[in-house]
N, C-alpha and C positions, 0 to 999 in steps of 0.2 A: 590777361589773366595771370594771377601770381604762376599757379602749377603751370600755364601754360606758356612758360620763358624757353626760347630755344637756346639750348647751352650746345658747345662744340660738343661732339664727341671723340675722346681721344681712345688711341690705340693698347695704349699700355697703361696702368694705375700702380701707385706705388700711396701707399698709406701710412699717417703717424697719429702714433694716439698721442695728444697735447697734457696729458696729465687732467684734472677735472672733468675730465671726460670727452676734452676739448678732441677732437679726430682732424687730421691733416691728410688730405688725399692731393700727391702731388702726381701728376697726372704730366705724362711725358710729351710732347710731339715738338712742332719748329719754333712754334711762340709758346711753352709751355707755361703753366697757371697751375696754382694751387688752389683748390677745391677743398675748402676749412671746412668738417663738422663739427659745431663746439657743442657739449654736453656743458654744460657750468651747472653742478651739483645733480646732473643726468637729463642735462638738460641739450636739444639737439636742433640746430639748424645747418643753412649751408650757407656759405660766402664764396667769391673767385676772387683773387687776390694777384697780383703778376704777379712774377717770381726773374723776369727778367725786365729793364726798363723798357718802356715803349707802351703804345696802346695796348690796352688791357683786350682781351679776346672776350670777355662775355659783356656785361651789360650794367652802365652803370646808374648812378642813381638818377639824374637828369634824361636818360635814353628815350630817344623819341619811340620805340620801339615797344615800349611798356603799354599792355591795353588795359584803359582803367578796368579794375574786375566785379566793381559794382552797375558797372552798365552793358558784360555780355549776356547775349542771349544764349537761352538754351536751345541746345537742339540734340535728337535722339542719336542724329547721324555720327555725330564729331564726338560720342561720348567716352569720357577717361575716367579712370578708378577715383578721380579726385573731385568728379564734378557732384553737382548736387541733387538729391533724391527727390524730386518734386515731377506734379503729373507733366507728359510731355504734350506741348501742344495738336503735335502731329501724331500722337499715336490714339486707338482708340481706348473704348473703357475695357474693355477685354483686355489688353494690353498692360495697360497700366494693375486691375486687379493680379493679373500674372504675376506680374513683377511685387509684388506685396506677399505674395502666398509663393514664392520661390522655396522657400525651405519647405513648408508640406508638400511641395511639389517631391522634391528630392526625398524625403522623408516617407514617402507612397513609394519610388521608385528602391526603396534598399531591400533585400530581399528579406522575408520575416523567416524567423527561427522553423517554425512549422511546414515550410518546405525542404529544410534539407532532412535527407535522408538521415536516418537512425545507423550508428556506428555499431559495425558488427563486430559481434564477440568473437576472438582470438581461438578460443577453448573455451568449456565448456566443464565445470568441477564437478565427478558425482557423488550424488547423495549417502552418504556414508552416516550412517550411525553413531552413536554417542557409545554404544558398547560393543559396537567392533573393535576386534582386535586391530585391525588395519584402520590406522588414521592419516590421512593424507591434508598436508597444510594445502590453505586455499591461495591460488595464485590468483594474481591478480593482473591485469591490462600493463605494459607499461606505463603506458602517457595517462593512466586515470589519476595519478598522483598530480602532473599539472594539469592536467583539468579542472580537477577538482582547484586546486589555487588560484588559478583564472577564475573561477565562478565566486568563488569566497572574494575574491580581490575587486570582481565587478560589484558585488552586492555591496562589499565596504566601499565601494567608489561613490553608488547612488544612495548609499545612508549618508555620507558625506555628505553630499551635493543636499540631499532633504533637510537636514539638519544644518545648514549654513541659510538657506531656504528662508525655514523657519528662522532663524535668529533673523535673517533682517527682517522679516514681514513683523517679529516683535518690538524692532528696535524704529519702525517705519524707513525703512530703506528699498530702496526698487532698484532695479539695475538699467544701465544705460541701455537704450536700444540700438544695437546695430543697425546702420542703416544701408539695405540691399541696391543693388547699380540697377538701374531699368534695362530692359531689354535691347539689343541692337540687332541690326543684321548682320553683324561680326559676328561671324559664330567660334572664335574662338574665345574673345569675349563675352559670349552668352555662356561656355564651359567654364571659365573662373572666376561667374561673377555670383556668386554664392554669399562670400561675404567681405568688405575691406577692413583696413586700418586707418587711418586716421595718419598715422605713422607708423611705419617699418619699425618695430624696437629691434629686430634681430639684423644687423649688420653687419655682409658678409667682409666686408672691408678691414684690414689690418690698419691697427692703432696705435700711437705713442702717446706717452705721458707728456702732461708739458715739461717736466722736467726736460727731458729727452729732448723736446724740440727748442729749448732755450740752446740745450748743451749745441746742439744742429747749428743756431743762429749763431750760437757765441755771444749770447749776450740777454743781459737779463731784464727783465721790466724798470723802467724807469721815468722818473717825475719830468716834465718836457714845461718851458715855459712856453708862456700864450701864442709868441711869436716863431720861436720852431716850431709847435703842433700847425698855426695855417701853413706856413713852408712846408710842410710835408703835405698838403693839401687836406686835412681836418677841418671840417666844417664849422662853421663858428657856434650854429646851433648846436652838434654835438658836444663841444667842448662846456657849454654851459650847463651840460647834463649832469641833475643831480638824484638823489633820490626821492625828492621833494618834488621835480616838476618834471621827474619822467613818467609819469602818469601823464602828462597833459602833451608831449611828443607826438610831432606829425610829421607826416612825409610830405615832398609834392614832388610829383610826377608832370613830367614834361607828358602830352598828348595831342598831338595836331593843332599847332599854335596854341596852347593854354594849359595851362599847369592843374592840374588835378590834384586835390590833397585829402589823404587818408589817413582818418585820425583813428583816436583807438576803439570807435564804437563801431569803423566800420568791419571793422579784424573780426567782432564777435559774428557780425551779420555772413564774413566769410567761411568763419568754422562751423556757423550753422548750412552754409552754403555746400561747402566739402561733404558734409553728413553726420555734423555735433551735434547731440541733441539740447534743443534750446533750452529743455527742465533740467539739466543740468549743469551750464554755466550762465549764471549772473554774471549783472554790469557788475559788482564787486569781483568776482574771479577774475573776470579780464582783467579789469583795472589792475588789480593788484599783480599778477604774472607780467603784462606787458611794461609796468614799470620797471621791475626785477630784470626783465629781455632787455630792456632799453638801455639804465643802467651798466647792465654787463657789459653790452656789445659796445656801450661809448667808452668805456673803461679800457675794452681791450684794444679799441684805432688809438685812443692816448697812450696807452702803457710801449704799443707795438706800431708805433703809427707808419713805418716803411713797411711794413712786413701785410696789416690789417689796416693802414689808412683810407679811408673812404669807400671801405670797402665790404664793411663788417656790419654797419647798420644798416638796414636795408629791410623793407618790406618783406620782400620774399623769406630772407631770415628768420625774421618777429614771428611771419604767419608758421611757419615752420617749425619754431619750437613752441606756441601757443598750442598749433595741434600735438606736440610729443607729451607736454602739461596732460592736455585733456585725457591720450591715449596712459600717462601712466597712473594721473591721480583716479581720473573720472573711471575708466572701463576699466584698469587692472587693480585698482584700490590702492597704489604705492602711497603711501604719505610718508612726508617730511616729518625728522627729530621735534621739532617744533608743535605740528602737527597733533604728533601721537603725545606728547607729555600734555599741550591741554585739553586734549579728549580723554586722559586718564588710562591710556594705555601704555605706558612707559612710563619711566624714573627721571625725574630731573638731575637724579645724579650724575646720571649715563655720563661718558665720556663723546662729547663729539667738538666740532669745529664750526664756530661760528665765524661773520664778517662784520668791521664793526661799520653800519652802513649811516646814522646819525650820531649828535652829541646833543643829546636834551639840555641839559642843565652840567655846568662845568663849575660853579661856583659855590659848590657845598662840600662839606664834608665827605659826603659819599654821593657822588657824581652820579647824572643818569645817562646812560645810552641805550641808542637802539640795535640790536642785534640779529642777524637774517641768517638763514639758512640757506637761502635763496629761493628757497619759495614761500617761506612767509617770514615776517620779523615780530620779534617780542623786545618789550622793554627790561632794559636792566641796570640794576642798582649795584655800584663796583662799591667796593670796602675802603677805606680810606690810603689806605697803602695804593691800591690802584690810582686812587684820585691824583696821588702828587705822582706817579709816572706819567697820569694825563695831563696834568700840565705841563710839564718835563718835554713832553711833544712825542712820547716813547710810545703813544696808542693813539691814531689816528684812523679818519676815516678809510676805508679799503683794508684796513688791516686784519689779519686772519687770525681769530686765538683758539687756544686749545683749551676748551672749561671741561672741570669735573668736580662734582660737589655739588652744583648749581642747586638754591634753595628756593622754590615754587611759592610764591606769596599773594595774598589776596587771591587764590583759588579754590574753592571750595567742589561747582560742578563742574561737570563736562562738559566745555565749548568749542564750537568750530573758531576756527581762527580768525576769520574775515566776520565773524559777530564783536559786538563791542561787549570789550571785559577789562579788568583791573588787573587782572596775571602780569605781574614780572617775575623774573630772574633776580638772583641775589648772589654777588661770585664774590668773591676771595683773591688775595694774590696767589696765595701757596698751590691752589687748584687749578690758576691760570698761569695758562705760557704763551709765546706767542708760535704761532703757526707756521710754514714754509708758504710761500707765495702761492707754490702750484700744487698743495692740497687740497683736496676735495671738501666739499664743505657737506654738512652733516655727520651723522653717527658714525664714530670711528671705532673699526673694525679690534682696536685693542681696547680693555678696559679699563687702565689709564696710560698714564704716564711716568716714569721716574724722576725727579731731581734733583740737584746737586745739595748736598749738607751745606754748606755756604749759602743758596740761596733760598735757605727756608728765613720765613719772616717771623717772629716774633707774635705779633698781631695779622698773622694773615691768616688766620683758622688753621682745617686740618688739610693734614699732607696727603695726596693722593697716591703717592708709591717715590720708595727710595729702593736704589740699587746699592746694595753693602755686602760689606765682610766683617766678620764676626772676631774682633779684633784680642776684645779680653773677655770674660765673665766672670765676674766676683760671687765672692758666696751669699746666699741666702740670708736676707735680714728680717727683722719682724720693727713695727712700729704699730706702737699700743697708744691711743687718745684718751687722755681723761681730764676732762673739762677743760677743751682746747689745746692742751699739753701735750705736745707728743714726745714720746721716747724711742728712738732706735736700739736695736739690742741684737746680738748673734745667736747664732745655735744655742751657742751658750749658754748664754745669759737671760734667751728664752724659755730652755728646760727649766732653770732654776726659779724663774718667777711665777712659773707654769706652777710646780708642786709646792712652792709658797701659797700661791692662791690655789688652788685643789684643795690645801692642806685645811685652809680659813673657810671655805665653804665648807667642807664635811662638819667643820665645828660649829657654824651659824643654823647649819640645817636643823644640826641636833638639836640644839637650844629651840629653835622655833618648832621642833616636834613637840618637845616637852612641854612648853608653854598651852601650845594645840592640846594636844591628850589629856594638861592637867583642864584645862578649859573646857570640852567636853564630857569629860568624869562627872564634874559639878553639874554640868548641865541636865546631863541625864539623873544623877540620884535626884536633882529637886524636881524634873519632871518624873519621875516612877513615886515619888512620895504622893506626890500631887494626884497622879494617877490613881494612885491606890485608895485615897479619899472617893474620889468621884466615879469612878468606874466600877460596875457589878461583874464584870466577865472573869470567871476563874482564870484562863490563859493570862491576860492581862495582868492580875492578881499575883500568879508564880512569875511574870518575866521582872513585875517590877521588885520584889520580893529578892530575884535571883540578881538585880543589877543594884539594890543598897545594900545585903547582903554576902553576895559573893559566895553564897553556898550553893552549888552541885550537886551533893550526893541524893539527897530526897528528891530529887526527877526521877532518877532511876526504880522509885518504889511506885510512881505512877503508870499506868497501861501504857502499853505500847504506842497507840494513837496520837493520846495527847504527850507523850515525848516527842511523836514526829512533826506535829504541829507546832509544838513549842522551840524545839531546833528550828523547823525555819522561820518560823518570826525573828526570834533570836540572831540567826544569819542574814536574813534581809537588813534587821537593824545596824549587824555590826558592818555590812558592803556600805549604809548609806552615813555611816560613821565616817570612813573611810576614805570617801568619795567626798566627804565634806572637808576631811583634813588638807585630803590632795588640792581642791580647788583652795583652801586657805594657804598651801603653802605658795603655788604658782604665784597668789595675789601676792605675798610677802614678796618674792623675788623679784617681779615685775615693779613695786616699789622701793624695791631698795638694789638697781643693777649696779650701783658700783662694788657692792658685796659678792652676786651672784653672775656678774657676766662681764667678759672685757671685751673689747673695742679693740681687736688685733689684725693687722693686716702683711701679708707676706709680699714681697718684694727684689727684684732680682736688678743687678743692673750690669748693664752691655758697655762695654768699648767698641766701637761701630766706625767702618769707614767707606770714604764710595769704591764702588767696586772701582778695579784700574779697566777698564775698555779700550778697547785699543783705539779709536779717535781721540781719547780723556790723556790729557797731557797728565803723567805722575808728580811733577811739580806741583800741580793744581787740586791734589787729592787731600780734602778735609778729613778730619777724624770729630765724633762728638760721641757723649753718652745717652743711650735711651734706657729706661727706668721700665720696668713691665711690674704690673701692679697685679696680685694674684695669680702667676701664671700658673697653667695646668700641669701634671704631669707627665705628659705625653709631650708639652711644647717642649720642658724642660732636658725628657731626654733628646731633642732634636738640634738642642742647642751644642755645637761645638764651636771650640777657637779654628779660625782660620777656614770655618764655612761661610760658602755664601750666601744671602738670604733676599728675598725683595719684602718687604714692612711694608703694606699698604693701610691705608687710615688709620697712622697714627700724629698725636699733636705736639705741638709746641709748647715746653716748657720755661724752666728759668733760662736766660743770658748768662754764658760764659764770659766774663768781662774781657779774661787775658787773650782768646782767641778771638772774640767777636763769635763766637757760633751761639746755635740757640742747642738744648737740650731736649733730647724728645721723651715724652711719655705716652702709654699702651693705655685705648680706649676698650671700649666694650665690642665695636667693630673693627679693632684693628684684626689684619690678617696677614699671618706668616707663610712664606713660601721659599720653597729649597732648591733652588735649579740644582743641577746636580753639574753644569758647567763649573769649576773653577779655577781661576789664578793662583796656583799653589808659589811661581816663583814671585811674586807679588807680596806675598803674607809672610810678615818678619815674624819668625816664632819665639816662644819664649826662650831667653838664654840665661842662664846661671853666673850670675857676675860675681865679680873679683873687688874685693876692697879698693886694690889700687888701683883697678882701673874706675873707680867711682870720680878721678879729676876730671874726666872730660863731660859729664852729669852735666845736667842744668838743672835746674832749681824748677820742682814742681815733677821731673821726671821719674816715673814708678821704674820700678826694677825687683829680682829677686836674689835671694844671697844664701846661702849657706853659712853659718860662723859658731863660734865657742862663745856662749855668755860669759865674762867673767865675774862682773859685779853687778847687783840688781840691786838699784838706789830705794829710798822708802817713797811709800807712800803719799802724794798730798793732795787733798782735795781742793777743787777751784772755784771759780766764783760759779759755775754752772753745775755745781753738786757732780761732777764725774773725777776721777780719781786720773792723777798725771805719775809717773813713773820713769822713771831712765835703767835702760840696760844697755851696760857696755858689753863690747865683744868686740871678738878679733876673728882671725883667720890665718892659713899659712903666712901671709905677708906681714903680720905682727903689725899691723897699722889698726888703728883703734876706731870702732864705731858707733859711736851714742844713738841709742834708739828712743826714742821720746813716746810714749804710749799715753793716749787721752783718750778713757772707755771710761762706762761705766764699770761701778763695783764688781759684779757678778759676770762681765764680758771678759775680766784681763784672764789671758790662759798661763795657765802653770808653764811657768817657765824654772829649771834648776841649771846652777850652775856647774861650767866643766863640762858640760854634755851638748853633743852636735843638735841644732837646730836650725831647720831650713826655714826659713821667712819668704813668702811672696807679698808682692804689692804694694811694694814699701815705696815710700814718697821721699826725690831726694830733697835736703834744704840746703846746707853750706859747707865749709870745708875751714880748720883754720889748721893753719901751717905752724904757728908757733906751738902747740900741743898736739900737732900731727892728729887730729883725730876729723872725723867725715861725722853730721851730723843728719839725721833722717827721722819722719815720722810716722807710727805705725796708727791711723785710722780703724773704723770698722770694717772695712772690705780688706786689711791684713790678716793673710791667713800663718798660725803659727802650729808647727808638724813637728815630732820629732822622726816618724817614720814615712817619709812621703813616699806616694804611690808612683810618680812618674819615678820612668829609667835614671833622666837624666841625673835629678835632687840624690838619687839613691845614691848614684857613683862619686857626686861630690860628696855624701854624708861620709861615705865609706872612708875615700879619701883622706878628710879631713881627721877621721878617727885616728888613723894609721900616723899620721902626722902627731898628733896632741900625746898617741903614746911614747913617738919617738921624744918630743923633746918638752919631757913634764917639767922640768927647770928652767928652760925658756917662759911656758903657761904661769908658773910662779912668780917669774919678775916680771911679768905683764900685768900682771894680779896685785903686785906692790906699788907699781905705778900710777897703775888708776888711781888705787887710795887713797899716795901721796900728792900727784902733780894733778891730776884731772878733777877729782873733788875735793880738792883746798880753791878751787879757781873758778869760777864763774862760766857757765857751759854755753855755750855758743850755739 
């Protein structure tokens, strides 16, 4: 019998938990052995493993010692928590019914409410009056306060329990049956045999990660060829083990001259034997779990084969975590990521860890695989960026990836998993990474992932979270569409085309009232004439009378009545007058929106880089821009330079060609967050440059400046209808700056010369030596101040004030210069 293997027993236990759940119990004595419980995605059995060379201490796979366990007999005498719940031959019907009715046994013997004694009152409050003068607050028990909680808390326990009840009896669900130990004449064993497990899930044993016991071995999993795994003694059948024909894995067992072999149909006959109940696993649950067992455990004598060689597959194993399956799926209802996304209880967004366990198809665009959780596998369709990593050899089988995004296809209802369905998965590169070896497979406990600005793709969908800092923020812009055209424009330039158009609807409105009112006037005198032919009613008579006329005062010589009557006709008329203008003018605007409505959208954009982490080498730290399309404001005020933020689902925009980066842009579920960790010595602030020191500049690099305008060149428009401009200017250092401005009309801001003006975010271009002068260009995200709000711009305005006073005759022949040597000459 599997349960019934004699293992030593040692003195002292010492435990490691393997990471994945895998548990190592190294167990001390003179030939010590290590005693593996491997969970793989919480999954549990036991191996013995030497730990020193020499004959192994427990029992190996050939062991004459193994009693096949499909051919012991039962008896009531030898019975263990593990054996099977069927009638015994030796005991009689009385006996056997006992054993079936053990819980209303127990259930008769608990003592009922109605025997214990009634809890006597403390004190006693008296009856006092409502208009006595003497009022005494009523005291109370101490402990009636938790009583009373206890009682509320049992009631909400058994509406729980009825209410979970009902939901399965609607959904046709029954719950697995315990199955009770029969009787013995052990009577310490007739006192705990109430009810078993299937497996122990609560393990008092200390655990390591596998990390932890790699770090132990010194040494990490690795690919072994054919010929080293049998030198290490790996089985050849093992070694052939795939995912494909571990389904079909068998054991044989040495047993008094002849070999016994246990395939996988007899494992079901033994979980029903232990006390599974048969309505609850099918030949498909087995199948499908002992291939997944099978798989892992030949994975791990290969990956680890001095450590677990020949010593990991093994029956008693297989049975052992077949029973912790049944104990967590079947009795405690635990299901796998997998699981609950196609029964429609979970997001396939979710963030978890799959294994990639087949390669369907490698020769398309968009590749198929198969991907497991480890207790069941769904198909999945990678993105074409995926595909050329999998041929690249960079995604293979046993590989572990991190997906989030993951898109649910061909699913409409809710299926069990082992039914036949069309559901796959649909992943992306940007949402996929790959995994650490000894992660746990399933839903991970974070909701994504962060990664690097450099390794966003282009085409690989949305990004599932970046770690950044908040590098620049440029001012607010507006882009307006009409008829595909778009325009960008600033504060600016937006007020001003704002009360342009405001200005041109007030005047179309009007015109289209007037056209309305004069079109209805007509309408009604030729109906009131009409009216007055064919109709006998005096009211009728005076109203139409009083709308081709337009006289008033003869109502007033009629009674009282008929003025009241004839005002509210009169009124009703003129509401549904009204009410016809209004729906004529909606209908005008709605056909004529390029008159009455603009197409305007507001827009902010970031200088962003990865956060610096202390593993994250700062050489390797990218910078790129993300673009936020109508942000709120509330995000707005949250946005500072040199905060930190994590971006989660946002997308990939245009290529930067000079860097290779990609550009992000803000979706509808992108979402901002603010640790309040950060890298303050990391984050280069803004600094106030100097003329001269613009030589050591590169071309394309932003900066901000403080200077004196001296000459503002004219005006020229370019092929793309926006207006180009040059301002020179200087600074203490008397070196000359051409500022190149390409905005539209309405964008360029008042600029006078002779007077301090601070410039941010000016783009450098070149520099030439023979007319000493630095060349840069002022874009729409150029902000131009004459009073700016930071400290720092103020103390150089000031400065430079103090300066231009001292030496207005220097100002002057800088101002002759330009005229002469800089604009006679061609501007660089």
């Amino acid at each position: 019998d599997i349960s019934s293997l004699k293992t030593t027993t040692f003195n002292r236990r010492k435990s490691m938990n393997t990471g994945e759940g895998k548990t190592i119990r190294i167990n001390n004595e003179e030939n010590s052995a290590i005693s593996i419980e491997s969970d793989y995605v919480n999954q549990s059995a036991s191996i013995i493993v030497p730990q020193t060379p020499g004959k192994m201490k427990g029992f190996s796979r050939n062991t004459k010692g193994f009693v096949n366990p499909l051919k012991r007999k039962i008896e009531t005498s030898s019975f263990t928590p593990g054996s099977p719940c069927k009638k015994p031959k030796s005991s009689s019907k009385d006996e056997f019914d006992m054993l079936m009715n053990i819980d209303k046994i127990e259930e008769n013997q608990t003592p009922s409410k109605s025997t214990k004694e009634p809890r006597k009152k403390k004190f006693s409050t008296p009856n006092i009056t409502p208009n006595s003068s003497f009022r005494r607050k009523r005291r109370t028990p101490t402990n009636s306060k938790n009583r009373g909680m206890r009682v509320r808390k049992r009631k909400s326990e058994e509406q729980q329990k009825k209410s979970k009840l009902e939901i399965k009896k609607k959904l046709g669900f029954s719950s697995p049956k315990r199955i009770v130990a029969p009787p013995t004449q052990n009577k310490e064993i007739v006192q705990d045999s109430k009810t078993y497990d299937l497996f122990n899930l609560k393990s008092k044993s200390e655990r390591i990660t596998l990390k932890q016991f790699s770090e132990n071995i010194q040494r990490r999993p690795t690919v072994y060829n054919y010929s080293s795994l049998v030198l290490n003694g790996i089985n050849e059948k093992t070694i052939s083990v795939t995912t494909e024909n571990a389904s079909e894995y068998f054991f044989e067992i040495a047993e008094e001259n002849e070999t016994v072999i246990v395939k996988r149909e007899d494992f079901k006959k033994l979980l029903i034997r232990d006390g599974a109940d048969p309505a609850f696993i099918s030949d498909k649950w087995v199948s499908n779990h002992f291939k997944w067992i099978v798989w892992k455990l030949a994975s791990m004598e290969m990956s680890f084969p001095q450590e677990f060689g020949n010593h990991t597959l093994t029956p008693e194993r297989v049975l052992s975590q077949l029973k912790y399956r049944y104990e967590r799926e079947i009795y405690q209802s635990h299901r796998s990521i997998i699981s609950k996304i196609l029964q429609h209880d979970s997001t396939s967004s979710e963030h978890m860890v799959l294994c990639v366990s087949r390669i369907l198809d490698s020769n398309r665009n968009e590749a198929v695989l198969e991907l497991t959780d480890g207790w069941y596998p769904i198909t999945t369709i990678i993105d074409t960026e995926l595909t050329q990593l999998l041929q690249q050899g960079k995604v293979y089988i046993g590989q572990k990836l991190h997906v989030v995004n993951a898109k649910l296809i061909g699913h409409e209802k809710p299926t069990y998993p082992l039914d036949t369905h069309e559901a796959s998965f649909f992943i992306n590169k940007n949402s996929t990474r790959r995994a650490k070896w000894w992660e746990k497979l399933g839903k991970h406990k974070f909701a994504c992932f962060p990664i690097n600005l450099k390794s966003i793709s282009i085409n690989g969908g949305a990004i599932p979270c970046i770690d950044v800092i908040i590098d620049k923020i440029y001012p607010v812009l507006f882009m307006e569409t009409v008829e595909g055209v778009s325009t960008v424009r600033t504060i600016r330039g937006e007020e001003k085309i704002k009360n342009i158009f405001e200005t041109q609807r007030e005047i179309e409105m009007e015109k289209a009232l007037e056209e309305l009112t004069k079109e209805v006037e007509s309408f009604e005198k030729e109906e009131a004439i009409q009216h007055l032919k064919e109709s006998d009613d005096k009211i009728d008579r005076i109203l139409g009378n009083l709308i081709i006329n337009e006289d008033f005062e003869y109502i007033y010589e009629l009674p009282l009545k008929q003025q009241d009557i004839i005002k509210k006709r009169y009124q009703k008329r003129r509401e549904s007058v009204q009410k016809y203008i209004r729906n004529q003018l909606d209908l005008h605007m709605k056909n004529n929106p390029k008159i009455f409505e603009r197409n305007v959208k507001t827009f902010v954009r970031l200088k962003i880089s990865d956060y610096p982490c202390v593993k994250r080498d700062t050489s390797k730290i990218s910078s790129t821009f993300i673009t936020l399309w109508e942000p709120s404001y509330d995000l707005l005020d949250c946005l500072e330079e040199g905060k930190r933020a994590n971006i989660l689902h946002s997308n990939p925009g245009k290529r930067i060609s000079e860097q290779n980066i990609v550009e992000l842009t803000s979706g509808i579920r992108t979402e901002w967050h603010f640790p309040k960790h950060t890298v303050s010595n990391k984050y280069e602030h803004r600094k106030c440059s100097k003329i001269i020191n613009l030589v050591t500049s590169e071309p394309r690099d932003e900066f901000d400046i403080v200077v004196i305008p001296l000459v503002i060149g004219e005006k020229e428009i370019n092929e793309n209808s926006k207006v180009e401009m040059y301002v020179y200017a200087t600074d203490a250092s008397g070196i000359f700056l051409a500022i190149h401005l390409v905005q539209n009309e309405e964008d360029i801001p008042n600029i006078s010369t002779l007077e301090e003006l601070s410039i941010s975010n000016l783009v450098y271009n070149n520099y030439d030596s023979e007319l000493n002068i630095h060349s840069c260009e002022a874009n729409m995200q150029a902000i131009f101040t004459k009073n700016p709000k930071e400290k720092l711009y103020r103390k150089e305005v000031h400065k430079l004030k103090q300066w231009r006073i001292e030496n207005e005759n220097l100002i002057m022949e800088l101002v002759s210069n330009v005229n002469t040597r800089i604009l006679g000459c061609p501007i660089p």
